[in-house]
C-alpha positions as CSV (number, residue, x, y, z in Angstrom):
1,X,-39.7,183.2,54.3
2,X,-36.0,183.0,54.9
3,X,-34.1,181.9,52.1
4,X,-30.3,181.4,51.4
5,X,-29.4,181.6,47.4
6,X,-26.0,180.7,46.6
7,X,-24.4,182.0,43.6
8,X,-26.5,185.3,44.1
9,X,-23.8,187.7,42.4
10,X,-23.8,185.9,39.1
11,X,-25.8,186.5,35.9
12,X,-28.8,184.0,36.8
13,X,-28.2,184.8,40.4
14,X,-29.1,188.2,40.5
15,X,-32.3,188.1,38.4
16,X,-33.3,185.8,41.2
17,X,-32.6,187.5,44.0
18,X,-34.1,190.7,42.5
19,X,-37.2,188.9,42.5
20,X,-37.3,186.8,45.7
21,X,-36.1,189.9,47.8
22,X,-39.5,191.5,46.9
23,X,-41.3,189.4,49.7
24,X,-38.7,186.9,51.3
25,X,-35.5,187.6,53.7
26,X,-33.3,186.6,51.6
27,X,-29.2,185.9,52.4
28,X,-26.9,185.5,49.1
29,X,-23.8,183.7,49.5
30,X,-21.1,183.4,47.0
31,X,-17.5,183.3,45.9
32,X,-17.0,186.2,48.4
33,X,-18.5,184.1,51.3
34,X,-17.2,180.7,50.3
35,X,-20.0,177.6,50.2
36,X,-17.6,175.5,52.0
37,X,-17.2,178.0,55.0
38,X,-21.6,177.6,55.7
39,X,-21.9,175.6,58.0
40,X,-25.1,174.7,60.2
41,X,-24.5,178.2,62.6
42,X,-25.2,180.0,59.6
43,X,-28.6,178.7,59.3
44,X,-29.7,178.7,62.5
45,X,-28.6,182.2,63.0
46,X,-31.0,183.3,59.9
47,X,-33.4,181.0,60.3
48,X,-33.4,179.7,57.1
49,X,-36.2,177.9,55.0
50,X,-35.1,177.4,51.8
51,X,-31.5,177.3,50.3
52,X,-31.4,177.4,46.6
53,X,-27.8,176.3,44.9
54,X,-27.2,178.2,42.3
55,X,-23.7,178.0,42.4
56,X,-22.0,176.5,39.2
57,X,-18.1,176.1,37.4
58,X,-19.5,175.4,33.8
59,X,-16.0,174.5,32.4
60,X,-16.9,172.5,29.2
61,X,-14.0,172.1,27.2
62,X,-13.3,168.5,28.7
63,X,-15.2,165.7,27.9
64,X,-13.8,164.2,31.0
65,X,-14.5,165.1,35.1
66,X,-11.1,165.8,36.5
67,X,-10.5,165.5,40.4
68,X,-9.7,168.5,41.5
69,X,-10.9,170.4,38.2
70,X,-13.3,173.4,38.5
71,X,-16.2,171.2,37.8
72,X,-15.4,168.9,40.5
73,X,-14.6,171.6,43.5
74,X,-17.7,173.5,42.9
75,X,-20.2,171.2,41.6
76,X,-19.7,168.2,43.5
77,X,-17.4,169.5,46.1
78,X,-20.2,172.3,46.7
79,X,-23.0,169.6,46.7
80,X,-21.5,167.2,48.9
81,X,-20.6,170.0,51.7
82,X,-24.2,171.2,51.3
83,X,-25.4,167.5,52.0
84,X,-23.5,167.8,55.0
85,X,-24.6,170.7,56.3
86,X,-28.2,170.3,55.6
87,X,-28.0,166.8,57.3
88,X,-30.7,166.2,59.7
89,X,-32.4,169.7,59.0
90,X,-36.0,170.5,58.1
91,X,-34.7,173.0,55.5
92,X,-35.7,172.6,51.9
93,X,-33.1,172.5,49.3
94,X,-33.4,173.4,45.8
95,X,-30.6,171.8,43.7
96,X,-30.2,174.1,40.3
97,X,-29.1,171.8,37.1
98,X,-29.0,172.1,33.3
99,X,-30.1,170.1,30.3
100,X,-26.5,169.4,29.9
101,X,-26.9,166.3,32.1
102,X,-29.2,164.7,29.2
103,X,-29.0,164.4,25.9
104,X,-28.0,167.0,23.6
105,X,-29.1,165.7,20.5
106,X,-32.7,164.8,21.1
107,X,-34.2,166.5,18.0
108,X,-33.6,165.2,14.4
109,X,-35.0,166.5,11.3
110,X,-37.8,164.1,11.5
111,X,-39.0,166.1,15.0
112,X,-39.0,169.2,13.6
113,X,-41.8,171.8,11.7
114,X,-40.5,174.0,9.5
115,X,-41.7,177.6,9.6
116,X,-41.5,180.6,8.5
117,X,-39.0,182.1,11.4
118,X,-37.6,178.8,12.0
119,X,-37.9,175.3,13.6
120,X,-40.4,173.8,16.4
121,X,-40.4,170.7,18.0
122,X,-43.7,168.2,17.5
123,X,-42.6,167.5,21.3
124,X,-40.8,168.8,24.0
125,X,-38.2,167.2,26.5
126,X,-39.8,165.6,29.9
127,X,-38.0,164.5,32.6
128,X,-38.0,160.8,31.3
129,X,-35.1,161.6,29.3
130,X,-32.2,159.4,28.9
131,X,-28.4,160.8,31.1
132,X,-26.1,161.8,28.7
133,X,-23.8,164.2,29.8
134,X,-21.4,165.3,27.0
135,X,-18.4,167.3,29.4
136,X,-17.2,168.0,32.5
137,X,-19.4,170.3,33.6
138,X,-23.0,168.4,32.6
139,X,-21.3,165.2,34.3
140,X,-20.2,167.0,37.1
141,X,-24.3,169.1,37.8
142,X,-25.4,165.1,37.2
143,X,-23.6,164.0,40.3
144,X,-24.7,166.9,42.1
145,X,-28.2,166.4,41.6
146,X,-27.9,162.6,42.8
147,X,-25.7,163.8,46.0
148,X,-29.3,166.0,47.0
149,X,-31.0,162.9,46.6
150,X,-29.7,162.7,50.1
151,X,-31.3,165.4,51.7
152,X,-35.2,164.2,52.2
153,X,-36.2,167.4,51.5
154,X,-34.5,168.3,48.4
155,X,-35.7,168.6,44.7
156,X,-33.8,169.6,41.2
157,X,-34.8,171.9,39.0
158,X,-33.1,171.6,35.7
159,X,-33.4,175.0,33.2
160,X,-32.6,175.4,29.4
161,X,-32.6,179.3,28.6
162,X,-32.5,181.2,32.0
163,X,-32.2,185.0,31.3
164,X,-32.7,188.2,33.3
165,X,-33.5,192.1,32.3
166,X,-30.0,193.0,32.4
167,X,-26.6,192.2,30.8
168,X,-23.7,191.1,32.6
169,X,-20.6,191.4,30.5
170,X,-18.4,187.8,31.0
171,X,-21.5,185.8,32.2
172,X,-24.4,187.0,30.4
173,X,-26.5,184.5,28.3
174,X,-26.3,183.7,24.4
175,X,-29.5,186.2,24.1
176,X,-27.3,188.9,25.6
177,X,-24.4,188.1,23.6
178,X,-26.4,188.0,20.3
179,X,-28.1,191.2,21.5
180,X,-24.4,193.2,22.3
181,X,-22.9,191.8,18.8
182,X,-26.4,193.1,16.4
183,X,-26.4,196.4,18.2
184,X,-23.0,196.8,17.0
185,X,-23.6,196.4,13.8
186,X,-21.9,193.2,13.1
187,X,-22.8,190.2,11.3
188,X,-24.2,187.4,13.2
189,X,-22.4,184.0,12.8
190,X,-25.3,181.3,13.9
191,X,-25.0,177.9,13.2
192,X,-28.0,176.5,10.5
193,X,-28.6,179.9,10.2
194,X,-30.5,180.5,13.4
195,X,-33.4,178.2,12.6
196,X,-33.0,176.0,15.9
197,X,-35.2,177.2,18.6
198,X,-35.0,177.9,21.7
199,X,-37.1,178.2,25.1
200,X,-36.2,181.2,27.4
201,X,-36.9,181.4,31.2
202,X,-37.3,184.8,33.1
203,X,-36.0,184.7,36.8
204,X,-39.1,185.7,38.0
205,X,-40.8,183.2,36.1
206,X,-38.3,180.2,38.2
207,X,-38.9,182.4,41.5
208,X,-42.2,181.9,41.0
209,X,-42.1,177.8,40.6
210,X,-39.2,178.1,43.5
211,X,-41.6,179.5,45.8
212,X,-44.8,177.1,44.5
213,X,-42.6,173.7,44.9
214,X,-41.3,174.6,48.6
215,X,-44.8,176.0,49.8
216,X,-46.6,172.7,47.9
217,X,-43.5,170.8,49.8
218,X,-42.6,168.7,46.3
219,X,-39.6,167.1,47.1
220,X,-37.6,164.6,45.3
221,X,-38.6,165.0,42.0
222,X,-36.8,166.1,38.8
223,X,-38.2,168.9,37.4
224,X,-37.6,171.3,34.2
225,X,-38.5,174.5,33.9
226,X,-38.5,176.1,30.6
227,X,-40.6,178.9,29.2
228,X,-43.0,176.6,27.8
229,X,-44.4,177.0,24.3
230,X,-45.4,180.9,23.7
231,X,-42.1,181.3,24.3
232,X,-40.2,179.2,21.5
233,X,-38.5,181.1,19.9
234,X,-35.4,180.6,16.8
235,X,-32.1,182.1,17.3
236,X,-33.0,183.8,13.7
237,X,-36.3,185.6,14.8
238,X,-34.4,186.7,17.8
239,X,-32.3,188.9,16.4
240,X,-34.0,189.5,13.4
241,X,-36.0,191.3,16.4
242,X,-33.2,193.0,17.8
243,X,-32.5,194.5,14.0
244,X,-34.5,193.5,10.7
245,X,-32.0,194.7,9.1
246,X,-29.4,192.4,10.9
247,X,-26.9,190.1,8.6
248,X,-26.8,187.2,9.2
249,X,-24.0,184.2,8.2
250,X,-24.4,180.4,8.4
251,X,-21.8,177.8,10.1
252,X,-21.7,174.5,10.1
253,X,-23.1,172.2,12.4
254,X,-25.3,172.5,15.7
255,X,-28.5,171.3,17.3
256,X,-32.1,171.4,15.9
257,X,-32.7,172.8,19.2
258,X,-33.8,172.4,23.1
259,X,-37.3,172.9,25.1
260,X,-38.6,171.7,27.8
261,X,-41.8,170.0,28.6
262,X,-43.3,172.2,31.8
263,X,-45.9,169.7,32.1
264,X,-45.1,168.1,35.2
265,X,-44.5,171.4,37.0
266,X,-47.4,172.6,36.4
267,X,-49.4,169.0,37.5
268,X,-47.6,169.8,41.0
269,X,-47.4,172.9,41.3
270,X,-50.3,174.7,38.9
271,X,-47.0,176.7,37.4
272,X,-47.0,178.2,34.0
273,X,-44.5,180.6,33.0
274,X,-45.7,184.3,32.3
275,X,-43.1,186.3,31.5
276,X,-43.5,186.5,27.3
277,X,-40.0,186.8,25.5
278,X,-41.0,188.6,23.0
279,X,-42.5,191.5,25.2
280,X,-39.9,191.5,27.2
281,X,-36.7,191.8,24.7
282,X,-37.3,195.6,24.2
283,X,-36.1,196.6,28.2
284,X,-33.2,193.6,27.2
285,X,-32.3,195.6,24.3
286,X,-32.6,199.3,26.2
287,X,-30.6,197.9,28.8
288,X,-27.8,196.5,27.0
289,X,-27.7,199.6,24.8
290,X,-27.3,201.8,28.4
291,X,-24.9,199.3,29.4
292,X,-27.5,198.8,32.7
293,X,-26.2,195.9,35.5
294,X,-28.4,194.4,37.6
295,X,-27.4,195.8,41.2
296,X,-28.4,194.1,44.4
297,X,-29.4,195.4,47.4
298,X,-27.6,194.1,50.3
299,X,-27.1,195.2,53.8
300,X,-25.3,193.8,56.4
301,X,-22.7,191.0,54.7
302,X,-25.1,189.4,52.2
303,X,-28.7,190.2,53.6
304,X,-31.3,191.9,51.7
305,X,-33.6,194.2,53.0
306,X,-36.9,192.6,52.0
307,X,-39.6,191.7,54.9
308,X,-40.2,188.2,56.1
């Protein structure tokens, strides 16, 4: 298969193409290309299948969506030229979102069981839940996802925790933060003290659900894509993980937590995620203690090497 993955060079963006270029053609565009200089040429000249938008300006410190603001060029300026382009086509399009287009607070303490490592949830978030977007970027990913609504063959895939083998210094998720700060040897500042949990995503794990919900042709749906229950996990067993011996200091404030119901993924698609955090943070921690990146191979301008 032919696929085009914009946003290829950042943090989520390599994980996936690392995975997909195992059996697809795939083409990253990004920054360096410039989404609003694709144009229909483009696809026809590599034959393309699948694009996949991965391309994001996550500028939260406004509550508001400015014109002309980060948010605004990329997110919904990026959306509406791919709309554009994709007009008329046969191509499927995979819109990438976040929970930050619902509501952040969904859990309260009446949700919650208490354990020994920290908090889980007596349910997890479907796609039935309520818009809320709290800043500029979850209001500007919102209006993205209703621009592919377009596109007849679109869908959106919205992700919690989305994390890769390998840090990326300036982009890299909270786990690889929280992973960098206990292997120096500082204290760990978490809000509740860690207790609110989490659902972390490998790349391959959403590569494998990209692939399932273009070859099973599901198409405009919402769906999320978390790493489903074995893989709840508190910030507080994380990196007590990481380091037993790791100290760790309470602030104020902060969620219960966030997960994902998988639920209807799986009832389309038969996907369950397999990649198990917890085996899999030992090559996070080696890595970030090497100070590995995830490089990509591309030849050509953006093209990897991997047979159709």
């Amino acid at each position: 298969m032919n696929i085009l993955l914009i946003g290829h060079r950042g943090y989520l963006g390599r994980g996936l193409y690392t995975y997909l270029s195992r059996k697809h053609r795939v083409i990253g565009w990004d920054q360096q290309e410039d989404v609003f200089s694709l144009d229909a040429a483009v696809l026809a000249k590599h034959d393309i299948e699948l694009v996949i938008n991965l391309s994001l300006a996550a500028d939260r410190a406004s509550a508001n969506l400015a014109i002309d603001s980060p948010s605004d060029l990329v997110n919904v300026g990026g959306a509406r030229h791919l709309a554009k382009v994709l007009k008329g086509s046969e191509i499927t399009w995979v819109q990438m979102s976040t929970r930050e287009v619902l509501s952040a607070n969904v859990y309260g303490v009446d949700d919650l069981i208490e354990t020994p490592t920290g908090y889980r949830p007596k349910f997890l978030v479907g796609e039935d839940q309520l818009y809320a977007p709290r800043n500029s970027y979850g209001k500007s990913k919102l209006i993205s996802e209703l621009i592919s609504e377009s596109h007849p063959r679109s869908v959106v895939v919205r992700l919690t925790t989305g994390y890769t083998d390998f840090d990326r210094p300036g982009e890299g998720s909270w786990m690889m933060h929280l992973i960098r700060t206990v292997l120096q040897k500082k204290p760990v500042t978490l809000t509740r003290g860690g207790l609110q949990f989490r659902d972390p995503l490998h790349m391959d794990d959403l590569g494998r659900l990209l692939e399932l919900l273009h070859e099973k042709q599901v198409f405009h749906e919402k769906i999320h894509a978390g790493g489903g229950e074995p893989n709840l996990i508190s910030l507080l067993e994380f990196v007590r993980m990481v380091d037993p011996s790791v100290t760790v200091d309470t602030a104020p404030g902060g969620d219960y937590g966030y997960a994902f119901d998988n639920a209807k993924a799986e009832r389309l698609t038969g996907w369950r995620p397999e990649v198990l955090v917890r085996e899999r943070l030992p090559v996070l921690i080696d890595n970030v203690k090497h100070q590995r990146v995830q490089e990509i191979a591309e030849t050509g301008a953006t093209s990897s090497p991997a047979a159709v």
